[in-house]
C-alpha positions as CSV (number, residue, x, y, z in Angstrom):
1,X,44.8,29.9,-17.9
2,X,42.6,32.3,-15.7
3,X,42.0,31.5,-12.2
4,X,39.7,32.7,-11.2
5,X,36.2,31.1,-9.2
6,X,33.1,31.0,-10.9
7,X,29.6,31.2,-9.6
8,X,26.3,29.9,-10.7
9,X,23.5,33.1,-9.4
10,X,20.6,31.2,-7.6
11,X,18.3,32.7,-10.0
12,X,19.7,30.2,-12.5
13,X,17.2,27.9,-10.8
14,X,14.3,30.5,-11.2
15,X,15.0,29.3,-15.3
16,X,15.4,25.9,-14.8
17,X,12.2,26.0,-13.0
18,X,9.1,27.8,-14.1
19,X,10.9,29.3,-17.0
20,X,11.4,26.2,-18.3
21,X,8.2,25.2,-18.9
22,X,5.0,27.2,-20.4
23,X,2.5,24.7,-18.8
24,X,2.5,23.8,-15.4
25,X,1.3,20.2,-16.2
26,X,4.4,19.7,-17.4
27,X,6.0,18.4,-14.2
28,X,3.5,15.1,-14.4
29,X,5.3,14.4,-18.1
30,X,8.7,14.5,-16.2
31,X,8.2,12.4,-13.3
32,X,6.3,10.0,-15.1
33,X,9.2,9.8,-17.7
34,X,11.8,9.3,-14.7
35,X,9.4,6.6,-13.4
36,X,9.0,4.9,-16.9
37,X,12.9,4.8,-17.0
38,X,12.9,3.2,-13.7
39,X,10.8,0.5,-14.6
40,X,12.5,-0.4,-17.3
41,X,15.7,-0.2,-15.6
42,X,13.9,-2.8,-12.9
43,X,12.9,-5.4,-15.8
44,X,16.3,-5.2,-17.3
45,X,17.0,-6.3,-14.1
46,X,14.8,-9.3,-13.3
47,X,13.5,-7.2,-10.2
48,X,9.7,-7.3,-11.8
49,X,8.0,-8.9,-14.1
50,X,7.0,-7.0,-17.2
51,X,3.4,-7.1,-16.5
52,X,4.2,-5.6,-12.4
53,X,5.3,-2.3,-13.8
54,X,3.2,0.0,-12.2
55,X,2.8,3.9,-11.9
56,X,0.8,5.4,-9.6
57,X,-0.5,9.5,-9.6
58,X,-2.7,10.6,-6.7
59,X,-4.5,14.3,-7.2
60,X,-5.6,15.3,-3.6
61,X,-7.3,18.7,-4.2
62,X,-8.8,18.6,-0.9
63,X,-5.3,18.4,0.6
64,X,-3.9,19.8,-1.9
65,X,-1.3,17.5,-2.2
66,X,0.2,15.3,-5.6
67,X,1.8,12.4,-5.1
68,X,3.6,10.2,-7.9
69,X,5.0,6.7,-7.3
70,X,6.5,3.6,-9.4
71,X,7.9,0.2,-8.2
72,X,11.1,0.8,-10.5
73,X,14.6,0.3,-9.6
74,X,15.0,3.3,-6.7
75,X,18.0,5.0,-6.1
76,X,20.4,3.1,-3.8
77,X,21.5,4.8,-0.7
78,X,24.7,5.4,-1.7
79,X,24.1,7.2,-4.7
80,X,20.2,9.2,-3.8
81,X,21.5,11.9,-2.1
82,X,24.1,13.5,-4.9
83,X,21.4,12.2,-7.4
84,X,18.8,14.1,-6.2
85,X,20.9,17.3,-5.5
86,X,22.5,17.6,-8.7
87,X,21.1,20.1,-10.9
88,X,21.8,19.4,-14.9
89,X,24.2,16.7,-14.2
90,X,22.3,13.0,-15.3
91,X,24.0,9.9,-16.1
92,X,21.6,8.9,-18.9
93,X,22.4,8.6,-21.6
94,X,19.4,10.3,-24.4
95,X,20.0,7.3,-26.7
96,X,18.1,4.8,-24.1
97,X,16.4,7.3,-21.3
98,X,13.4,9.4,-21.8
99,X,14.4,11.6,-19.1
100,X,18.3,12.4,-19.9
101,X,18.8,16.0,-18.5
102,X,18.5,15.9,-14.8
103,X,16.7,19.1,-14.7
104,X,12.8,17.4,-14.4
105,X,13.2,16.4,-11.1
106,X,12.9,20.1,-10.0
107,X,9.7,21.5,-12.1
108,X,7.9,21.0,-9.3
109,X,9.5,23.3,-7.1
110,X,7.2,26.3,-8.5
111,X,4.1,24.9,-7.7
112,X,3.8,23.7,-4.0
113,X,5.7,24.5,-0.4
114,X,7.4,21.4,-0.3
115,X,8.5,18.8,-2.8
116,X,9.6,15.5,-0.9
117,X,11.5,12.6,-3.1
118,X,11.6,9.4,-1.3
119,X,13.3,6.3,-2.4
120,X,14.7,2.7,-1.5
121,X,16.6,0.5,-4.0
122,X,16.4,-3.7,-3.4
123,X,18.6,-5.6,-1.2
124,X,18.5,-2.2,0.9
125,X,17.6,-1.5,4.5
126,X,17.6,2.1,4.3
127,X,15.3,4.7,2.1
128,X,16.3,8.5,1.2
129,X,13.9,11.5,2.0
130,X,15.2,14.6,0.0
131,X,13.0,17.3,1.3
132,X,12.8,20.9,-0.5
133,X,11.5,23.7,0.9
134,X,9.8,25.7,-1.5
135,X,8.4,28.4,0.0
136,X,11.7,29.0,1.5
137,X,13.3,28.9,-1.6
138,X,10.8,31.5,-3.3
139,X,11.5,33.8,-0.4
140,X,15.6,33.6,-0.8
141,X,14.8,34.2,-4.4
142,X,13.5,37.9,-4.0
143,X,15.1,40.5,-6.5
144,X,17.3,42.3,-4.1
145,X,17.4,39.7,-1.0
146,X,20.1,37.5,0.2
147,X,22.3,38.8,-2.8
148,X,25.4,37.1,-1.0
149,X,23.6,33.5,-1.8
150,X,24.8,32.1,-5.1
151,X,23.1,28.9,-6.4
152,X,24.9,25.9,-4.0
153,X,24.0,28.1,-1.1
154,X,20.4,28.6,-2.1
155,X,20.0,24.7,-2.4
156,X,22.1,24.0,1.3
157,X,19.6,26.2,2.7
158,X,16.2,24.5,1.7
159,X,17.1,21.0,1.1
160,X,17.0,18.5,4.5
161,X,17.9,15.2,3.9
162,X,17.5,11.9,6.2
163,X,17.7,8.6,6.1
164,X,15.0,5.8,7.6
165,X,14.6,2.0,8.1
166,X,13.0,0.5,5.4
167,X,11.9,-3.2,4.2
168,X,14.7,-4.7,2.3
169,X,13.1,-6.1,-0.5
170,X,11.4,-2.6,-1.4
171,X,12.8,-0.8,-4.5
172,X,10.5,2.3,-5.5
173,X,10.3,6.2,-6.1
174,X,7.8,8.5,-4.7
175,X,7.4,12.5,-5.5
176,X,5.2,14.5,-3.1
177,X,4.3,17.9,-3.8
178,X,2.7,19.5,-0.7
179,X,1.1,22.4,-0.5
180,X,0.1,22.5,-4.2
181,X,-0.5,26.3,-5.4
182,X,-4.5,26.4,-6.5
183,X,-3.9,28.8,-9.7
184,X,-3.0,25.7,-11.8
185,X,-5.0,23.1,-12.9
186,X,-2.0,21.0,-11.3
187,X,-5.1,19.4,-9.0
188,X,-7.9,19.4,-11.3
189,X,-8.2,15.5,-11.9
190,X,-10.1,15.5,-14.8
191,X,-7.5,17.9,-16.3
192,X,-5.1,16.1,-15.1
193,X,-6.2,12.6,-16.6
194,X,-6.9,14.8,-19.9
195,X,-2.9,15.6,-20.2
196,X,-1.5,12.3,-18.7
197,X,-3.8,10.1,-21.4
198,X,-1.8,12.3,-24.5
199,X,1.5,12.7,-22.6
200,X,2.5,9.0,-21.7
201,X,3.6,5.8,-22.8
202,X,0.1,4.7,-22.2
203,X,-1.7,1.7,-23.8
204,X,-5.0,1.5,-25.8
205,X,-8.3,1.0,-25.2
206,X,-9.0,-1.4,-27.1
207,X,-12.7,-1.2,-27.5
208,X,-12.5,2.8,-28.3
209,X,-9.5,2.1,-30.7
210,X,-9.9,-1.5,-32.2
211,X,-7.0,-0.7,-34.8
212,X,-4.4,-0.7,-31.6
213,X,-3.9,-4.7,-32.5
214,X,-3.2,-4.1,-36.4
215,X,-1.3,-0.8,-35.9
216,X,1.1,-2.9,-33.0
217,X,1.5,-5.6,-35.6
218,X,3.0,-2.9,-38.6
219,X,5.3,-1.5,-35.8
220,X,6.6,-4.7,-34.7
221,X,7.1,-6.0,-38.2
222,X,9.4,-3.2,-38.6
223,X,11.4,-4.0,-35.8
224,X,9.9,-1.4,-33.2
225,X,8.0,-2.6,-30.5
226,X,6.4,0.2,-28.3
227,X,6.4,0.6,-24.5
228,X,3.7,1.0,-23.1
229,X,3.0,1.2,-18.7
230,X,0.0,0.7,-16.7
231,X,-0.1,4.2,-14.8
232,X,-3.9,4.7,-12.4
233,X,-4.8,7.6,-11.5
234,X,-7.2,8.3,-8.3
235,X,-7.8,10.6,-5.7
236,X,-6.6,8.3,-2.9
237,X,-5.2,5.0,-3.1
238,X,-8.6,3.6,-3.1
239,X,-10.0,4.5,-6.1
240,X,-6.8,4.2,-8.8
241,X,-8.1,3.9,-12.4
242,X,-6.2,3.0,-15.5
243,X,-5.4,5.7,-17.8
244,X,-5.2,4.7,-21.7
245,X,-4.1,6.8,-24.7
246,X,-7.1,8.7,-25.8
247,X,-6.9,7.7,-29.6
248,X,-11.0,6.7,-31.0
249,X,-11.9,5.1,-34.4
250,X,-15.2,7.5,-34.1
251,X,-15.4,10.9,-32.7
252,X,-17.1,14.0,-33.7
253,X,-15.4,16.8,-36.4
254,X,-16.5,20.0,-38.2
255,X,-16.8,22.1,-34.9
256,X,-20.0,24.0,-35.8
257,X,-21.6,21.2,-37.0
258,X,-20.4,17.9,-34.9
259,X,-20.8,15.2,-37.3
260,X,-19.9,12.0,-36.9
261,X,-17.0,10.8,-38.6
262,X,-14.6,8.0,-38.3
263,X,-11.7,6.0,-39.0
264,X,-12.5,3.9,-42.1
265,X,-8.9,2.8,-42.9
266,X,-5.4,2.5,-41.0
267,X,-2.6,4.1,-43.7
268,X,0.8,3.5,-42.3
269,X,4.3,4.8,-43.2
270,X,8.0,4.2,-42.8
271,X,9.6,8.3,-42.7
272,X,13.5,7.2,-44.5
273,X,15.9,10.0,-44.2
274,X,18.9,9.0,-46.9
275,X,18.3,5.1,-46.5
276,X,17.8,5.6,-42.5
277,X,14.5,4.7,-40.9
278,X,14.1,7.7,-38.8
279,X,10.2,6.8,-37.8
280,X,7.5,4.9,-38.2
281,X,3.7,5.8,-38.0
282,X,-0.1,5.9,-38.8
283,X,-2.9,8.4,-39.7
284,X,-6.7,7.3,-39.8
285,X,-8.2,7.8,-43.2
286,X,-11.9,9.5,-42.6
287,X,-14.8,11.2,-44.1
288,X,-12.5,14.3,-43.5
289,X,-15.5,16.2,-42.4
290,X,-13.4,19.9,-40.7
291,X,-11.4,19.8,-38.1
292,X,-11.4,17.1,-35.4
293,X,-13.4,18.6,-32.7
294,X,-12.1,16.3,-29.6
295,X,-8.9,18.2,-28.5
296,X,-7.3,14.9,-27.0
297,X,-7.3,13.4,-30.2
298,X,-6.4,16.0,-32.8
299,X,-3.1,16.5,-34.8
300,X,-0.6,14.0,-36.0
301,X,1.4,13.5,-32.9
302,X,4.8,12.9,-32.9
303,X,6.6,10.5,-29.6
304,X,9.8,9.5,-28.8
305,X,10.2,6.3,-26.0
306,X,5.9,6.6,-26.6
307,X,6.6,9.9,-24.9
308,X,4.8,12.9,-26.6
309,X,6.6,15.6,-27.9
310,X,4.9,19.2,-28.2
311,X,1.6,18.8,-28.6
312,X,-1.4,18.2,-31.3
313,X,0.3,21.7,-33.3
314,X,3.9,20.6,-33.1
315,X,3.9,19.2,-36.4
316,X,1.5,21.7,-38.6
317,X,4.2,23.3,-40.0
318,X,4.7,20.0,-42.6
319,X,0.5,20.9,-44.2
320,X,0.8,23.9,-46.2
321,X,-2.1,24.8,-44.9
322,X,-1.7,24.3,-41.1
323,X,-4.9,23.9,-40.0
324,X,-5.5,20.5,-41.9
325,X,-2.8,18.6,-39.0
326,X,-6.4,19.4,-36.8
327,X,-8.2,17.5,-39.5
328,X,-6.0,14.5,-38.6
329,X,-6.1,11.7,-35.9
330,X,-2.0,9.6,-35.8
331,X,0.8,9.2,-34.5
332,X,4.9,9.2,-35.4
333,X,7.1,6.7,-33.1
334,X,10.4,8.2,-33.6
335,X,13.0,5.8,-33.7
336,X,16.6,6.9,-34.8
337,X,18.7,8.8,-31.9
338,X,19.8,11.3,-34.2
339,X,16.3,13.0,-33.3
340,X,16.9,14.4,-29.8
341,X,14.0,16.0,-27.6
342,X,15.0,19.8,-26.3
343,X,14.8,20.2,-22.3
344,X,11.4,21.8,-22.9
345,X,10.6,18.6,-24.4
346,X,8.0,21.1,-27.0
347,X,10.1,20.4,-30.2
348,X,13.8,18.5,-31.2
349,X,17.2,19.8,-31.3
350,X,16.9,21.9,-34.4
351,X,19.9,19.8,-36.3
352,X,20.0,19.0,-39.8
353,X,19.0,15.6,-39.3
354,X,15.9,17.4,-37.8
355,X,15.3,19.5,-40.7
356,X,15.5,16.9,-43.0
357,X,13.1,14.8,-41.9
358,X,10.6,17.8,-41.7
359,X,10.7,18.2,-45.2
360,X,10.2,14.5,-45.4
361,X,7.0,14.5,-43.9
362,X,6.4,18.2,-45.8
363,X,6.5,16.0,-48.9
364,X,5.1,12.5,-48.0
365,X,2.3,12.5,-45.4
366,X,1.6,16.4,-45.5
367,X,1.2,16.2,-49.3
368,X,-0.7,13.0,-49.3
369,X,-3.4,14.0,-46.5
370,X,-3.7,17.7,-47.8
371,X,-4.8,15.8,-51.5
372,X,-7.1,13.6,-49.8
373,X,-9.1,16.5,-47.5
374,X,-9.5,18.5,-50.7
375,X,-10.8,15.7,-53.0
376,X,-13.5,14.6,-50.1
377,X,-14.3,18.0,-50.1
378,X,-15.2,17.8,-53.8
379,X,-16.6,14.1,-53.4
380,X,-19.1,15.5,-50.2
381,X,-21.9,15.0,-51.9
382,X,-21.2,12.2,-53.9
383,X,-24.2,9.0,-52.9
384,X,-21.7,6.3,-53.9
385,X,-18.7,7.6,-51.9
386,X,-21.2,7.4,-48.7
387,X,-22.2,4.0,-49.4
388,X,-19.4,2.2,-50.2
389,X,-17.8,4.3,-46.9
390,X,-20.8,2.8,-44.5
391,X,-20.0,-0.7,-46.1
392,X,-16.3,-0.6,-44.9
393,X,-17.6,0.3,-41.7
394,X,-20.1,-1.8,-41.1
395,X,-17.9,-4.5,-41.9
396,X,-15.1,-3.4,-39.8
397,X,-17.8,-2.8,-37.1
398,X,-18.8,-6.8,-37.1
399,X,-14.9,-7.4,-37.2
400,X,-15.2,-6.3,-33.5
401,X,-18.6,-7.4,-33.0
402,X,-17.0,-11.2,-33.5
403,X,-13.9,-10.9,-31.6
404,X,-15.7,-9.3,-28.5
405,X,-18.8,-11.6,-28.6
406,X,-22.4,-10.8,-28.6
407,X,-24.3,-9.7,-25.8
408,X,-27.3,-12.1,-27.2
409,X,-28.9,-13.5,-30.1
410,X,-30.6,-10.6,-30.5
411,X,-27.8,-8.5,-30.8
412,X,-26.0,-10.5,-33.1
413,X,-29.3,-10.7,-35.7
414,X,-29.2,-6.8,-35.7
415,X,-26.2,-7.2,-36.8
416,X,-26.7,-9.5,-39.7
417,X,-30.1,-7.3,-40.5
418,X,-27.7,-4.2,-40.9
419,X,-24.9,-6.2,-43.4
420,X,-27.5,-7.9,-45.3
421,X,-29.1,-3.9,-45.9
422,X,-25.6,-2.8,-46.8
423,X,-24.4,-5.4,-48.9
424,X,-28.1,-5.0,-50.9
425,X,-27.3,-1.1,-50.8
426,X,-23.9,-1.5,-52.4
427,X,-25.0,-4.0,-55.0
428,X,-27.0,-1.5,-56.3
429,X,-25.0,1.5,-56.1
430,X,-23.6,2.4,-59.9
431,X,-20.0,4.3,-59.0
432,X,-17.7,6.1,-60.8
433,X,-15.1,3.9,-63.0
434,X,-12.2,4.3,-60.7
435,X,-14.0,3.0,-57.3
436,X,-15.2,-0.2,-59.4
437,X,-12.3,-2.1,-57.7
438,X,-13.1,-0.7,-54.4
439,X,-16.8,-1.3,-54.7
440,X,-15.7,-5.2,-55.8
441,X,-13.5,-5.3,-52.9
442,X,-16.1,-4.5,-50.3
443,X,-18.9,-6.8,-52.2
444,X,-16.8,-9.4,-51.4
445,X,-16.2,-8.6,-47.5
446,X,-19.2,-8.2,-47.0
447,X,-20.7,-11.2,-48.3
448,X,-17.8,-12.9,-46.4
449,X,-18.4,-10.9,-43.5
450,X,-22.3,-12.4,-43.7
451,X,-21.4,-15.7,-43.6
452,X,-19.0,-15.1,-40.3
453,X,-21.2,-14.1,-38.4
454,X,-24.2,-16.1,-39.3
455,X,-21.8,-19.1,-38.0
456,X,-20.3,-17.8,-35.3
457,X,-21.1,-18.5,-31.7
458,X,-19.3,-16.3,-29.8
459,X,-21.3,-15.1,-27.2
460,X,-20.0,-12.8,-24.1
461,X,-21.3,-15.6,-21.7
462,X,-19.1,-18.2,-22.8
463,X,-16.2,-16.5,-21.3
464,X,-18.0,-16.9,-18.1
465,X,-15.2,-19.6,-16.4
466,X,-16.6,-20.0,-13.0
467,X,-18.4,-23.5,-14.0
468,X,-21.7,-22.2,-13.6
469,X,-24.5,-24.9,-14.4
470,X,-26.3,-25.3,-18.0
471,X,-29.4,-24.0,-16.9
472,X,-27.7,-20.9,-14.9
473,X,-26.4,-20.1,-18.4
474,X,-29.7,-20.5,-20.4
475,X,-31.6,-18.0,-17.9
476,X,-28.2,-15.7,-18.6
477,X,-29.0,-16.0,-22.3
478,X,-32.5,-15.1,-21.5
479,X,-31.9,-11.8,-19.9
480,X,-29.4,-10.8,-22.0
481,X,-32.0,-11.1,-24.8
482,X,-34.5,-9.4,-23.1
483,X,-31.9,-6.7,-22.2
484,X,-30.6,-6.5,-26.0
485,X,-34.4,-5.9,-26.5
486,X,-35.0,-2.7,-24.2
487,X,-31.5,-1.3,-23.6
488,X,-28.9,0.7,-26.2
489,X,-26.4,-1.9,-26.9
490,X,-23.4,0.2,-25.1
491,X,-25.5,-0.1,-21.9
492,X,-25.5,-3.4,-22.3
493,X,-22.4,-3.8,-23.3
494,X,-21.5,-2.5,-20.0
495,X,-24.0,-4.8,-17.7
496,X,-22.9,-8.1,-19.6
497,X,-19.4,-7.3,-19.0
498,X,-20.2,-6.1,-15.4
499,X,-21.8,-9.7,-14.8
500,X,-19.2,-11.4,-16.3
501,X,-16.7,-10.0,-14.2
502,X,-18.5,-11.2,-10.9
503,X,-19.2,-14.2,-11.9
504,X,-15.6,-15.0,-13.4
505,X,-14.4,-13.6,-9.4
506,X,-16.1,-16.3,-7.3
């Protein structure tokens, strides 16, 4: 056997850092994995409760400073300081850990002076500050400079560790980048929010997406249910927002034109790889107008532990034509292990399990949406098509209209005036043969539909559980008729919901 010492060059970290990744905003997608992984690891645990889990970013251009926290698990004292020192060397396993590499930790190193990790773990009087210096670091990594420093060396020299009191019934994980370079958008919020909102394991909004309730029913019926974590965003800790998934039933497409389009149907699918379920997943049939003009929302997207992989292109190569994926809003929840993300986390492992359920998708859902863009295409200007399309959505938009509650009476007889139109419309729409069935189908929602919501009573103000008197009510009523009356129905969506919040506080 040769003996012989071997050394790692310190510009090996050079690649593990910004070669690594193309996009600077990367780094948020690792540390919120870590912290997602953490949380977990802390319900497993009985240290939280599931609905406690919470992740917190903090964009501080004016200082420029980034700071990302969770109330997971920690590191224990013991073990932080050869956990956060190790390079490549993790002990999680990818089979139940988003982040699996232990290489994340460091992505931020190329974008600020100093990246801080702080941490505590329960039952613990003690936390760990692991401080690097990057602006050191970038100067001992100049071509020809300090030559004599391999990779070990490098890290001894910019890395200060201590150890402080801290409360013993704290457990959390803090990042700090200080310093924050300004050529990235790394402290652009609204950028920022933009990536985190595709990126994480993120709920959604239910009033922008109102399939999210049927499409977590399929998943869970086939034995997947999907993480999701509250994560708030802010520029301080005084003004964190929620961040949800970015997924609409309507949004604009055709870029040059900006038409209105929509989600008139949920289609979900299993992906089976040789008897295997390898994924599970949805796509939004739609008037398939062009392309999907909102960048947030565009693409089939494909996740693993809800976490995206690549981006709203990764899967274009399974459309012969790749620039119908852009024609598509959904989302594939990978499920089997045998899928593995790459460090980059921009693709998988090219494996032959990986291959195969490419083609998969190359011959199911690439096939199947490809048919249905070019037949819309064909049916554009077809009068029956458009009717019995504004049927399905009218009655799908009085679905919600019911389960929200109605801002007033008012609102709620527009709504009857507008399914009484479309059900006449429909009934005297002659269609083609083969949409008979269809048009039969939505006759008979919508008359149903009718009758729903001529006898249902659910207003917005009955949620109102502060035990406000009868006659406080009836003048509530009041204005929110007169409101309904002068005001577009999402401004008053907004105000009724506003009031009902205050008064629900006292």
């Amino acid at each position: 056997m040769l003996n012989t010492d071997i050394q790692v060059g310190k510009y090996t970290l050079e690649s593990l850092t910004t070669g690594m990744y193309s996009d600077p905003k990367i780094v948020y997608r690792e540390y919120i994995q870590n912290s997602v992984d953490a949380l977990e690891n802390a319900v497993s645990q009985n240290l939280i409760e599931p609905q406690s889990m919470r992740i917190d970013i903090i964009v501080d251009e004016e200082n420029s400073k980034i700071s990302i926290k969770d109330n997971g698990t920690g590191i224990s004292s013991e073990k932080a300081i050869s956990t956060l020192m190790n390079i490549g060397s993790s002990q999680k396993r990818h089979s139940n850990n988003r982040g699996f590499r232990g290489i994340g930790r460091l992505g931020g190193m190329s974008y600020c002076d100093m990246l801080v990790f702080t941490t505590s773990a329960d039952g613990e009087d003690l936390k760990t500050v692991v401080s690097y210096d990057c602006k050191k670091l970038r100067h001992l990594l100049v071509p020809g400079a300090n030559e004599d420093l391999d990779l070990s060396a490098v890290l001894n020299v910019v890395t200060t560790v201590k150890q402080e009191y801290e409360k013993s019934e704290k457990h959390y994980f803090t990042v700090e980048m200080i310093n924050v370079s300004s050529f990235s958008d790394l402290l652009n919020i609204d950028v920022v929010r933009s990536y985190v909102s595709q990126v994480a394991p993120l709920p959604y909004k239910t009033r922008q997406f109102y399939y999210s309730s049927s499409l977590h029913a399929f998943l869970q019926d086939n034995g997947y249910k999907v993480e999701e974590f509250p994560i708030f965003i802010g520029e301080n800790p005084e003004d964190l927002e929620p961040i949800y998934k970015p997924n609409r039933h309507r949004y604009h497409s055709d870029r040059n034109r900006m038409k209105n389009d929509e989600i008139l149907k949920m289609n979900y699918f299993k992906v089976i790889v040789e008897d295997e379920l390898y994924a599970l997943g949805w796509y939004g049939d739609c008037n398939w107008y062009g392309s999907v003009s909102e960048h947030e929302i565009s693409g089939i997207r494909v996740r693993k532990g809800n976490i995206l992989i690549g981006d709203n292109r990764t899967l274009n190569s399974i459309f012969k034509e790749a620039r119908f994926n852009g024609w598509t809003q959904g989302e594939i929840f990978v499920v089997t292990d045998k899928l593995i993300p790459n460090a980059r986390r921009d693709d998988f492992e090219q494996t032959s399990e990986y291959f195969k359920f490419i083609e998969k998708l190359q011959d199911s859902i690439g096939s199947e949406i490809t048919k249905k863009i070019r037949e819309a295409s064909s049916l554009r200007n077809d009068i029956s098509t458009k009717v019995l399309n504004d049927v399905s959505r009218q009655v799908g938009d009085a679905g919600v209209a019911m389960e929200e509650g109605f801002n007033s009476t008012v609102d709620k007889t527009r709504l009857l005036d507008r399914l009484k139109e479309a059900g006449e419309a429909l009934q005297k729409t002659k269609v083609r043969p083969e949409l008979q069935p269809q048009k039969d189908v939505l006759q008979k929602q919508i008359d149903e539909t009718i009758l729903e919501v001529s006898e249902s009573s659910n207003y917005k103000i009955n949620k109102i559980n502060s035990g406000i008197d009868k006659k406080s009510k009836k003048i509530l009523a009041i204005v929110s008729d007169i409101l309904s009356q002068k005001l577009s129905k999402q401004l008053v969506d907004e105000i009724i919901d506003e009031i009902i919040k205050i008064l629900n506080r006292k």
